[in-house]
Structure formats: C-alpha cells, structure tokens
CHARMM internal coordinates of N, CA and C (Angstrom, degrees):
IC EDIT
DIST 1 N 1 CA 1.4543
DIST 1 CA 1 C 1.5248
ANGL 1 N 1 CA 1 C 110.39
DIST 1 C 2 N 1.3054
ANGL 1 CA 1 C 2 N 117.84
DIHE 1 N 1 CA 1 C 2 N -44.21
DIST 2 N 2 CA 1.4901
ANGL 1 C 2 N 2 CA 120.21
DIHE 1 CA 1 C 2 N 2 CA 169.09
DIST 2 CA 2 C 1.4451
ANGL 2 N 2 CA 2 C 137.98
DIHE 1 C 2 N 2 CA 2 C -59.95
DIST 2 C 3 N 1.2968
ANGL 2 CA 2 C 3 N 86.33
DIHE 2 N 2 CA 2 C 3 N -26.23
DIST 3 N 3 CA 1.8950
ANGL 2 C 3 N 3 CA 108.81
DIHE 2 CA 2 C 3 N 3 CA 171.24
DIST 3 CA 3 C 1.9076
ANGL 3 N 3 CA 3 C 98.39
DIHE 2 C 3 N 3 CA 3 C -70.77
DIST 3 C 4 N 0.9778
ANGL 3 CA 3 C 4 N 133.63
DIHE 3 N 3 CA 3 C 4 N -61.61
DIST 4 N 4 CA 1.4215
ANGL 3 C 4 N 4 CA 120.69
DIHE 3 CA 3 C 4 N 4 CA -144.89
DIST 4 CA 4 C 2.0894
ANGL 4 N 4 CA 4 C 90.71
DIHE 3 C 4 N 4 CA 4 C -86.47
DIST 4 C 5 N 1.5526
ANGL 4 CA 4 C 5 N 112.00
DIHE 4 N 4 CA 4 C 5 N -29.22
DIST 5 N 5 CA 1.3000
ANGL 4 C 5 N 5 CA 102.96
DIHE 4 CA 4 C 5 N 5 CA -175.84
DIST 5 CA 5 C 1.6870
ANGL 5 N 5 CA 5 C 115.39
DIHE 4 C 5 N 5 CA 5 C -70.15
DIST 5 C 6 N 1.5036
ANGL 5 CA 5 C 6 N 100.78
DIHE 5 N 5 CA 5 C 6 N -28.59
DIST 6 N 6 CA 1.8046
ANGL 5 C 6 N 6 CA 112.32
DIHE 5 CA 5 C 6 N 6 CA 170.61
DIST 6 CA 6 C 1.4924
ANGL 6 N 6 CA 6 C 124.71
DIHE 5 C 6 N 6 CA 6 C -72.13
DIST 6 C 7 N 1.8390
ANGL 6 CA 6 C 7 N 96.41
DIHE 6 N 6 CA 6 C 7 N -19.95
DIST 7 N 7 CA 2.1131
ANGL 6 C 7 N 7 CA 92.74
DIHE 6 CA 6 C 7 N 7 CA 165.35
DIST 7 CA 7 C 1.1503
ANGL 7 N 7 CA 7 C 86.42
DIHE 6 C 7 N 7 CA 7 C -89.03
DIST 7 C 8 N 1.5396
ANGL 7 CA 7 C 8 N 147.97
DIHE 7 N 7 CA 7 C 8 N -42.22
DIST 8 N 8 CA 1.4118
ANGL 7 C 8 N 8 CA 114.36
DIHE 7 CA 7 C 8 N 8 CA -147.80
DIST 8 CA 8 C 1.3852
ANGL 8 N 8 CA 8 C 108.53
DIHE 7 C 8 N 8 CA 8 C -78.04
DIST 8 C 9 N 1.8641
ANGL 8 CA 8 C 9 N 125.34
DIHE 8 N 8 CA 8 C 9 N -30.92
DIST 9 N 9 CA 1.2480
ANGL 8 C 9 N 9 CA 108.84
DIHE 8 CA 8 C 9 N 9 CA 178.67
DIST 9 CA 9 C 1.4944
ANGL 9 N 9 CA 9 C 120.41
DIHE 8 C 9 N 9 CA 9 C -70.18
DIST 9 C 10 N 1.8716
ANGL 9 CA 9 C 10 N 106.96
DIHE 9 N 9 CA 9 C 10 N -19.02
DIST 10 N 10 CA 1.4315
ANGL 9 C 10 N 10 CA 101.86
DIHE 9 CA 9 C 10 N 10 CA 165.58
DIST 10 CA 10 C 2.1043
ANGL 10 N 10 CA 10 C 120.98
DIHE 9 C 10 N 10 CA 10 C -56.23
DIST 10 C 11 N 0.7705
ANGL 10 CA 10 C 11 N 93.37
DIHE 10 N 10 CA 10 C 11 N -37.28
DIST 11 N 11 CA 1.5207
ANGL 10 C 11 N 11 CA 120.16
DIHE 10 CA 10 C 11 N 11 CA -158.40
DIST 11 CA 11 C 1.5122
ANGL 11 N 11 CA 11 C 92.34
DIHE 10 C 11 N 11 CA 11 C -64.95
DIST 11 C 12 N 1.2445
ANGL 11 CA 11 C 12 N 118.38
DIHE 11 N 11 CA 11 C 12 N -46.45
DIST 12 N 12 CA 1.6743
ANGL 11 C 12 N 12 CA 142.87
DIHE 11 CA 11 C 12 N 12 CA -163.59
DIST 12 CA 12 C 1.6488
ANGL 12 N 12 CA 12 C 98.03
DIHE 11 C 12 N 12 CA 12 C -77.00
DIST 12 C 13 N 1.5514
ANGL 12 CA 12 C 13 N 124.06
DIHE 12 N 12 CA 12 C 13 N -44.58
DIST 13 N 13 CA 1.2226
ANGL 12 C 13 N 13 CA 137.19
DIHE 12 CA 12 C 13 N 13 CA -167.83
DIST 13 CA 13 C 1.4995
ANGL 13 N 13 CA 13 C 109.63
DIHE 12 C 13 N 13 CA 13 C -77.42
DIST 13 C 14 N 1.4778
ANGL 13 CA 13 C 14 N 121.32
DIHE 13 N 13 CA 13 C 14 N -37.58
DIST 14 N 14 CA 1.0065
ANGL 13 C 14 N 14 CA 132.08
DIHE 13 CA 13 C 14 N 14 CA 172.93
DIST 14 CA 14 C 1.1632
ANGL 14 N 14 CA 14 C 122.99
DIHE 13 C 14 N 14 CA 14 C -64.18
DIST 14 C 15 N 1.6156
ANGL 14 CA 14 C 15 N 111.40
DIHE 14 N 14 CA 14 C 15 N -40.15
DIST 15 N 15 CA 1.6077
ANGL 14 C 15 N 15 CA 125.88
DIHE 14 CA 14 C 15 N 15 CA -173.95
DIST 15 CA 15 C 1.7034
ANGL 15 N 15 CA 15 C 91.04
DIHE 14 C 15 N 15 CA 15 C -69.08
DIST 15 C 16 N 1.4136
ANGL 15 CA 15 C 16 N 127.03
DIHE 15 N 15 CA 15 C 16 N -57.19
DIST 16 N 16 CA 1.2570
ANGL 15 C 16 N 16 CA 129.92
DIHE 15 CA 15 C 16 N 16 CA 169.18
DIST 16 CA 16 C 1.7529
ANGL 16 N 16 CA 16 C 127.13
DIHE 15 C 16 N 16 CA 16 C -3.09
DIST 16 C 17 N 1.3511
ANGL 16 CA 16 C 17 N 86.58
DIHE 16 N 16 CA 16 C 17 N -69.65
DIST 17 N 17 CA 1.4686
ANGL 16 C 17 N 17 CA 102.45
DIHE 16 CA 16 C 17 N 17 CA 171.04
DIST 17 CA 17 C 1.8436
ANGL 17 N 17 CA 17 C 125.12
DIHE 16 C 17 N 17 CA 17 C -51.71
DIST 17 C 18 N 1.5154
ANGL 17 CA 17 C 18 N 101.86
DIHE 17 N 17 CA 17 C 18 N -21.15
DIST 18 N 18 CA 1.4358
ANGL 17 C 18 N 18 CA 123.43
DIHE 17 CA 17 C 18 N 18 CA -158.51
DIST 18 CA 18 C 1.8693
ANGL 18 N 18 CA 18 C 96.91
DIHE 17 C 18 N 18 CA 18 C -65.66
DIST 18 C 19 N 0.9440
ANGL 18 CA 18 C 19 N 115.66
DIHE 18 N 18 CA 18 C 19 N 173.40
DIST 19 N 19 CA 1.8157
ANGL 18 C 19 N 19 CA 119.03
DIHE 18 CA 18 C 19 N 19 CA 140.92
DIST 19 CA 19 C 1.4271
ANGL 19 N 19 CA 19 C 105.82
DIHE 18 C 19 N 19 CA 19 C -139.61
DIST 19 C 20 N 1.3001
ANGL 19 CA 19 C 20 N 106.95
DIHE 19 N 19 CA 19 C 20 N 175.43
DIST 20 N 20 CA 0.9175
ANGL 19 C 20 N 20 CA 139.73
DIHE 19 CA 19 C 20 N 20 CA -167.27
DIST 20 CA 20 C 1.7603
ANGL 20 N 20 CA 20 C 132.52
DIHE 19 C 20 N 20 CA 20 C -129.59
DIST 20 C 21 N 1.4005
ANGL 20 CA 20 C 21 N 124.46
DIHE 20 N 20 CA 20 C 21 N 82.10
DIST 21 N 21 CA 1.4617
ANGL 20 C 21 N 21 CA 94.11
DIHE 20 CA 20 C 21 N 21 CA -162.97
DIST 21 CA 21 C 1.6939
ANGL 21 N 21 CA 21 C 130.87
DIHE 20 C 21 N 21 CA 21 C 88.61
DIST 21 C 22 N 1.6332
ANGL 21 CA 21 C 22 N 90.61
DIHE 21 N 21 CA 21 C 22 N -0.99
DIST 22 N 22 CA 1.3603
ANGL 21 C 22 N 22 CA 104.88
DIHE 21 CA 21 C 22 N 22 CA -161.57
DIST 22 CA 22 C 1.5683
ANGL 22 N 22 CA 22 C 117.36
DIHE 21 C 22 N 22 CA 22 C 70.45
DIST 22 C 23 N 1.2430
ANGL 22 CA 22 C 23 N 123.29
DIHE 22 N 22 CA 22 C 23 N 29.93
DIST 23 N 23 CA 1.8048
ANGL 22 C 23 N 23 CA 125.30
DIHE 22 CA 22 C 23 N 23 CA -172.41
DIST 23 CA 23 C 1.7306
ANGL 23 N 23 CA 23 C 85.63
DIHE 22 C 23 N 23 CA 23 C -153.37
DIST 23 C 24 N 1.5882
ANGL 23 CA 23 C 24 N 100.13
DIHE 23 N 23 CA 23 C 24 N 139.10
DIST 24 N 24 CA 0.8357
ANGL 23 C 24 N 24 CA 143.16
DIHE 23 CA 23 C 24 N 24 CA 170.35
DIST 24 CA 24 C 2.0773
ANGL 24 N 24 CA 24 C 111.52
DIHE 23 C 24 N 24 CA 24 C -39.11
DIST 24 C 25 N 1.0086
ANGL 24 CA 24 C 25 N 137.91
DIHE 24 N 24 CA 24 C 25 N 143.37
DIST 25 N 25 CA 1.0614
ANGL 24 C 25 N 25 CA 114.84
DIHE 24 CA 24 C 25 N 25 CA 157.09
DIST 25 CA 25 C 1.4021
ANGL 25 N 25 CA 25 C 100.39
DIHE 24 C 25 N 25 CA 25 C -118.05
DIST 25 C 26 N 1.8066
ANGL 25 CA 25 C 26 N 115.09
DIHE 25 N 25 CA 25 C 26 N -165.13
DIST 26 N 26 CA 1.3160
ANGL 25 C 26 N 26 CA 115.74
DIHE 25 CA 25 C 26 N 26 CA -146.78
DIST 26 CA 26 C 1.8569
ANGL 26 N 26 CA 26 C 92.62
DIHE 25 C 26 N 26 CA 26 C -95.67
DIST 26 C 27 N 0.9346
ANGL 26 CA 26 C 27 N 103.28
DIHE 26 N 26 CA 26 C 27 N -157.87
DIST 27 N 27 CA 1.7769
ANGL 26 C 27 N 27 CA 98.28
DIHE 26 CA 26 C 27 N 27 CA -161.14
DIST 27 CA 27 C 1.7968
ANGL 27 N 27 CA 27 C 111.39
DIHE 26 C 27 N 27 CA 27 C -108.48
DIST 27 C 28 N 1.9676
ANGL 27 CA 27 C 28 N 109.53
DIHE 27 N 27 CA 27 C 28 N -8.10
DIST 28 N 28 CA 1.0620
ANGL 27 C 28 N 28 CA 130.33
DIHE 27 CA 27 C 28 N 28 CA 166.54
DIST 28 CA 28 C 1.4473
ANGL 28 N 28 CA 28 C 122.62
DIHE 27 C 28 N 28 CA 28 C 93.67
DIST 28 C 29 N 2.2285
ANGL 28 CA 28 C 29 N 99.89
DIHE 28 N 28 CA 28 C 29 N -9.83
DIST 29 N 29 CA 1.5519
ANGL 28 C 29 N 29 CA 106.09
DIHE 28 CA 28 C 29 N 29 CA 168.33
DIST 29 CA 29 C 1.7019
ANGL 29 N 29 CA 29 C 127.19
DIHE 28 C 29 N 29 CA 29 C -18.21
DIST 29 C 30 N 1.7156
ANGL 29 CA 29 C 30 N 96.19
DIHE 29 N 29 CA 29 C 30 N -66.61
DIST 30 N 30 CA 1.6306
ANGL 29 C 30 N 30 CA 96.29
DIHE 29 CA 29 C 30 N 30 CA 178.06
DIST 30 CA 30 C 1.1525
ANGL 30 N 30 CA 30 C 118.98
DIHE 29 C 30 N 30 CA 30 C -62.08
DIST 30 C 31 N 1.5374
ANGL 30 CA 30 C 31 N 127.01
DIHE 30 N 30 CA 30 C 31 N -24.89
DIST 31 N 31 CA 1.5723
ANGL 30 C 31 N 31 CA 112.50
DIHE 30 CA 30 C 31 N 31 CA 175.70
DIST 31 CA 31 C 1.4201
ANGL 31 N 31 CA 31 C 112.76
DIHE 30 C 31 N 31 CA 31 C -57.42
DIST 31 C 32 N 1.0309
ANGL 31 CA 31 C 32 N 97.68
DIHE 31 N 31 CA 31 C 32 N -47.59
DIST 32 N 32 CA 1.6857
ANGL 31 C 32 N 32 CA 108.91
DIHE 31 CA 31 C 32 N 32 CA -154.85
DIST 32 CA 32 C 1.8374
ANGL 32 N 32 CA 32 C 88.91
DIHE 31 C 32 N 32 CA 32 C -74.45
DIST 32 C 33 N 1.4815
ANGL 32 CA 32 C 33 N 144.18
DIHE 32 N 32 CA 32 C 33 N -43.47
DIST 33 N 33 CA 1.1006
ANGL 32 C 33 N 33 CA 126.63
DIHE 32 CA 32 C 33 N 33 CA -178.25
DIST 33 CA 33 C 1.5347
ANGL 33 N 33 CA 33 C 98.86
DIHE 32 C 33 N 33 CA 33 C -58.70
DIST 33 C 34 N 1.4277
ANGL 33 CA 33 C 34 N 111.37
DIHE 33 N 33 CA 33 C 34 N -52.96
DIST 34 N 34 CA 1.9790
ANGL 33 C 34 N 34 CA 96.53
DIHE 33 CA 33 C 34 N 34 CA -164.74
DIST 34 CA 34 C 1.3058
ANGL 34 N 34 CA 34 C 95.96
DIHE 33 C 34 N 34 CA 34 C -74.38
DIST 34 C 35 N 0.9230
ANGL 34 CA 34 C 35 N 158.89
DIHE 34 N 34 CA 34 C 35 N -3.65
DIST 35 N 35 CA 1.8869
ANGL 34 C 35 N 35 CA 155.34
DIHE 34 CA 34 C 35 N 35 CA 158.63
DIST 35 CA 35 C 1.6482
ANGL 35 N 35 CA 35 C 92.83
DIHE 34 C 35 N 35 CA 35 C -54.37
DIST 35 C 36 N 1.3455
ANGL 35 CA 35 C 36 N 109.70
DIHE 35 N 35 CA 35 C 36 N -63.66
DIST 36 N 36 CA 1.7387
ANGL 35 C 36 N 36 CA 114.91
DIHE 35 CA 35 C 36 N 36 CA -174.80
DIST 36 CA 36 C 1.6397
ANGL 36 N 36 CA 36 C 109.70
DIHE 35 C 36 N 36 CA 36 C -46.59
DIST 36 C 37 N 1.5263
ANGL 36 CA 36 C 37 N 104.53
DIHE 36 N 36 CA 36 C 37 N -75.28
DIST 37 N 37 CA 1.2416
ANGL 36 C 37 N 37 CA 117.46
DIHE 36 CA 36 C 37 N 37 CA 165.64
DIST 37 CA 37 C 1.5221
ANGL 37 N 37 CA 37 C 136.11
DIHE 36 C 37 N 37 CA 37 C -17.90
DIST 37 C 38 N 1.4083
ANGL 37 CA 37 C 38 N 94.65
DIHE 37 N 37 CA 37 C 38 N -61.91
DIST 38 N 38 CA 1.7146
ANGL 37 C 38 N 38 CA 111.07
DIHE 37 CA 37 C 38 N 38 CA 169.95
DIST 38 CA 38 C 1.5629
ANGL 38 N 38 CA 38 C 112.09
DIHE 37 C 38 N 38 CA 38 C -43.39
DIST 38 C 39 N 1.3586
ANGL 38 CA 38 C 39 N 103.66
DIHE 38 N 38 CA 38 C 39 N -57.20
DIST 39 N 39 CA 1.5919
ANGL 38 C 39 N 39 CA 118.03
DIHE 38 CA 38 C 39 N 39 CA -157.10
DIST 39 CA 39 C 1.8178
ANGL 39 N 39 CA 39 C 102.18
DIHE 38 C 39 N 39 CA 39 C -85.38
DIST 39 C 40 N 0.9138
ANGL 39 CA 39 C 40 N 103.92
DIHE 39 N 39 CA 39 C 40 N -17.70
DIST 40 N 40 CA 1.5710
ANGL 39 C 40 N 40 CA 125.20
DIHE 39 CA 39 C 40 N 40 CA 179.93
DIST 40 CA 40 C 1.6065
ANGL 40 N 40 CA 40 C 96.75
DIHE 39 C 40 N 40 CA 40 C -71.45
DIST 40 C 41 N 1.2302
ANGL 40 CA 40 C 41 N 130.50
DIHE 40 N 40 CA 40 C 41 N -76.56
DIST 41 N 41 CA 1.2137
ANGL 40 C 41 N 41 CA 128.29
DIHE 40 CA 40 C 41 N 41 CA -178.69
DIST 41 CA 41 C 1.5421
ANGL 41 N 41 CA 41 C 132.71
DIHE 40 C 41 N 41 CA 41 C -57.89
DIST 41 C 42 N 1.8841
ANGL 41 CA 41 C 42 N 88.22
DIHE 41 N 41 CA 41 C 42 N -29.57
DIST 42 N 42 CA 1.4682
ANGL 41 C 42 N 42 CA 95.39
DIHE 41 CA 41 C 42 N 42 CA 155.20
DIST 42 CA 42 C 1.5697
ANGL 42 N 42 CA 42 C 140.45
DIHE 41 C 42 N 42 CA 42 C -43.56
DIST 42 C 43 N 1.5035
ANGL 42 CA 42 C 43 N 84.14
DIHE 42 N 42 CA 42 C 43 N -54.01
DIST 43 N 43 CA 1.7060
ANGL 42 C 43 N 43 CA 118.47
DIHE 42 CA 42 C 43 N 43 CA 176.32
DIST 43 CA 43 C 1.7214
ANGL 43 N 43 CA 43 C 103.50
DIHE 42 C 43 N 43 CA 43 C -58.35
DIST 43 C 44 N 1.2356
ANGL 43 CA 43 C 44 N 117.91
DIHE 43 N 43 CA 43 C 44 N -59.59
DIST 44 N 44 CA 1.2325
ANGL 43 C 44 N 44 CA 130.34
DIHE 43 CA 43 C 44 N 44 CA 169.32
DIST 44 CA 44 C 1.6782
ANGL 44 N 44 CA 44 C 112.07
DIHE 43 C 44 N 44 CA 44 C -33.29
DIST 44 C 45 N 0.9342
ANGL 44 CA 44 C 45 N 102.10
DIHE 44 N 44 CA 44 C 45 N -70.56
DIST 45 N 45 CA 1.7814
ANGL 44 C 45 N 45 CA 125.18
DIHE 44 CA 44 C 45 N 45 CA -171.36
DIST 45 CA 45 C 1.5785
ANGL 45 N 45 CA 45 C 98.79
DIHE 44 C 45 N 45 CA 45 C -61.63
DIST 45 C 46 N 1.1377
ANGL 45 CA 45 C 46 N 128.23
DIHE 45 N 45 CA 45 C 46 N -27.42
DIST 46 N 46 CA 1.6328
ANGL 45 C 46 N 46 CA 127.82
DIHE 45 CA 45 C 46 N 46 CA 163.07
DIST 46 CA 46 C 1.5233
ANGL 46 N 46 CA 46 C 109.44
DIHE 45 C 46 N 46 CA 46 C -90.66
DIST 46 C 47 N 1.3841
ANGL 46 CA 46 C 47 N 131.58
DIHE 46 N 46 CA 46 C 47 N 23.71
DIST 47 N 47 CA 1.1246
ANGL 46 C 47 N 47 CA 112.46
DIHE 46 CA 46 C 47 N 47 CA 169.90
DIST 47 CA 47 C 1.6505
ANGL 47 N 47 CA 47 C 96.93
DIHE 46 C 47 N 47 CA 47 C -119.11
DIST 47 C 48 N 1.5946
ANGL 47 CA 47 C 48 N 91.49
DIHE 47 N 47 CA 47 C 48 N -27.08
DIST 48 N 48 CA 1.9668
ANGL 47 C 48 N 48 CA 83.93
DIHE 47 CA 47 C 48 N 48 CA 175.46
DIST 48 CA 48 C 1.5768
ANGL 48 N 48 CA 48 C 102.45
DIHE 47 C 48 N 48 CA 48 C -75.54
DIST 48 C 49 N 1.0038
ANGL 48 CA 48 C 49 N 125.43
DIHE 48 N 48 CA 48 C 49 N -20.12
DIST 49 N 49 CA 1.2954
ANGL 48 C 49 N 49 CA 110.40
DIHE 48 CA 48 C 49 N 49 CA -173.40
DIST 49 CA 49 C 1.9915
ANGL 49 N 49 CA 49 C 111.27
DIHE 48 C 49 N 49 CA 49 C -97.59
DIST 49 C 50 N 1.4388
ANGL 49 CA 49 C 50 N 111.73
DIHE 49 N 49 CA 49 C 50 N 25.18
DIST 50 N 50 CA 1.1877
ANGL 49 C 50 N 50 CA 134.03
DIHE 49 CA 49 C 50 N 50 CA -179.44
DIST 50 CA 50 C 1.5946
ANGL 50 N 50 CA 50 C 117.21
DIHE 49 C 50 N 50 CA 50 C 33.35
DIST 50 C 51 N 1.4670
ANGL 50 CA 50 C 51 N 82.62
DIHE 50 N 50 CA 50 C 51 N 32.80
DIST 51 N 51 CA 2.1707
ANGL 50 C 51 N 51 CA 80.31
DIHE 50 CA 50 C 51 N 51 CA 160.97
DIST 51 CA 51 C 1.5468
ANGL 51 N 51 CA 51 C 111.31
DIHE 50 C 51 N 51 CA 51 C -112.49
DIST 51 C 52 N 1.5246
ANGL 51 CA 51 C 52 N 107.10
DIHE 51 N 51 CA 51 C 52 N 44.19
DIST 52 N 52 CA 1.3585
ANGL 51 C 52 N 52 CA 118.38
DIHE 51 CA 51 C 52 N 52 CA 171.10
DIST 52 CA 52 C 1.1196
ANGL 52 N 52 CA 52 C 125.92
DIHE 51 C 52 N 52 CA 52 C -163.99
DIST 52 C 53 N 1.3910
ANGL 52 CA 52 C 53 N 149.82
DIHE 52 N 52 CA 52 C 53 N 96.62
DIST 53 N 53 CA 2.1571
ANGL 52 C 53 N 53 CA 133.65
DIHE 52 CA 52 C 53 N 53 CA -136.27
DIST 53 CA 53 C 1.4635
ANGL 53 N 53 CA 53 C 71.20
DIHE 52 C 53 N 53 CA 53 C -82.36
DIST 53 C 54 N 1.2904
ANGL 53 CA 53 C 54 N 162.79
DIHE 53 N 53 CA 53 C 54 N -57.92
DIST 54 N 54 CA 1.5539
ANGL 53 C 54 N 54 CA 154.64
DIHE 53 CA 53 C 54 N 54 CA -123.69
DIST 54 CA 54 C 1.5032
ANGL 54 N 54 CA 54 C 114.60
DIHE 53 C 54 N 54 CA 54 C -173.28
DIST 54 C 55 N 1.6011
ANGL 54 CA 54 C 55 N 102.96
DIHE 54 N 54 CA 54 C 55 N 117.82
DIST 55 N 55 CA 1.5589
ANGL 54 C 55 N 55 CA 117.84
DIHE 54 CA 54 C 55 N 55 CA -172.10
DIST 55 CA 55 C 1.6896
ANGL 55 N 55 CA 55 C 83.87
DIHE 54 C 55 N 55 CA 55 C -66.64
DIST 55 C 56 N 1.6669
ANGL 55 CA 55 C 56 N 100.13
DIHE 55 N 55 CA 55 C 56 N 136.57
DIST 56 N 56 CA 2.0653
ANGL 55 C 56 N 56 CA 108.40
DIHE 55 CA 55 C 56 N 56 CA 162.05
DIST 56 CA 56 C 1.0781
ANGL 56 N 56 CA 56 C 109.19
DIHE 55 C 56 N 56 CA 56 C -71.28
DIST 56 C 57 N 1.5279
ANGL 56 CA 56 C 57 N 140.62
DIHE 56 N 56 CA 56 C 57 N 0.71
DIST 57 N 57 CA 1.0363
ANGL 56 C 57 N 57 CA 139.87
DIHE 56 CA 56 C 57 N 57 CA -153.97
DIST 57 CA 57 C 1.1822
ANGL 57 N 57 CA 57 C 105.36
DIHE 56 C 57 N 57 CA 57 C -103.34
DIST 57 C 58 N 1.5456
ANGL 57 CA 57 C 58 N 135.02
DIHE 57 N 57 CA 57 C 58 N -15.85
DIST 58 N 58 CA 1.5610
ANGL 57 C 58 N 58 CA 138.69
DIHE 57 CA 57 C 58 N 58 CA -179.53
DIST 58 CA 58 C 1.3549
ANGL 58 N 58 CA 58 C 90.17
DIHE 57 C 58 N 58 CA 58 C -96.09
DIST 58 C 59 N 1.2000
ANGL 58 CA 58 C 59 N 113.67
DIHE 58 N 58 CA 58 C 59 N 168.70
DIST 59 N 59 CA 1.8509
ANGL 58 C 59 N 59 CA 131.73
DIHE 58 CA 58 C 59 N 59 CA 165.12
DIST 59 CA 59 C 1.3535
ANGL 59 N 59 CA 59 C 92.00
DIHE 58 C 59 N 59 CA 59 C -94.07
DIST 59 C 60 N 1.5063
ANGL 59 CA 59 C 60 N 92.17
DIHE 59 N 59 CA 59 C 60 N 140.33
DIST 60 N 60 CA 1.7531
ANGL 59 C 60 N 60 CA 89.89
DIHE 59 CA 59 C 60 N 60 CA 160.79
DIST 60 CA 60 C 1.6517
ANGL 60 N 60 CA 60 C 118.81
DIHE 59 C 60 N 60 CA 60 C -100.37
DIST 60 C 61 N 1.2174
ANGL 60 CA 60 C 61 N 105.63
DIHE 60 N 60 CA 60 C 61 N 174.25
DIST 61 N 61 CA 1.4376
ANGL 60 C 61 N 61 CA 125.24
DIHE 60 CA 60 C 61 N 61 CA -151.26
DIST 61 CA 61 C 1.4402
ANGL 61 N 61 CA 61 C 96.83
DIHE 60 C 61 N 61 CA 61 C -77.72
END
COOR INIT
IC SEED 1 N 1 CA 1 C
IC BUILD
C-alpha cells in the first residue's frame, strides 16, 4: 500500500514543478487524497463484503 501511495506523491511532486501555459499548476494534494480515499473505501467495501479479513489501507494497531 505504501509503495504505490509514495510514487504517486512522487509523481504528483514532480508534476508540481511543471507549468503550464506559463501558470503554475496546483500541487496535486487533492488528487492524491481522493486517489487514497477512493481505494480506501474500496478496500473497506471488500472487507464488509468478506473477500478481505483487513483493508491494507488502515495501519494496524
């Protein structure tokens, strides 16, 4: 789970640097939270439906 969220904020950081048009674009925070999010609930939604004992997406305790 940490591997694909550490290229995408790389990936996101890089685009950062980019322009556009000569203007700045945005820094990609919200992608990368609803990227998390998305797959998060996914993960979630397969554990109530028990094709998963534990979403990777929480830390464990």
């Amino acid at each position: 789970m940490t591997s694909w969220y550490t290229k995408l904020a790389a990936t996101l950081a890089e685009a950062r640097s980019r322009t556009w048009h000569g203007q700045e674009k945005s820094d990609g925070r919200g992608a990368l939270y609803s990227a998390y999010q998305t797959l998060s609930s996914i993960l979630t939604d397969a554990v109530d439906h028990e094709l998963l004992d534990a979403s990777p997406a929480k830390a464990s305790a």
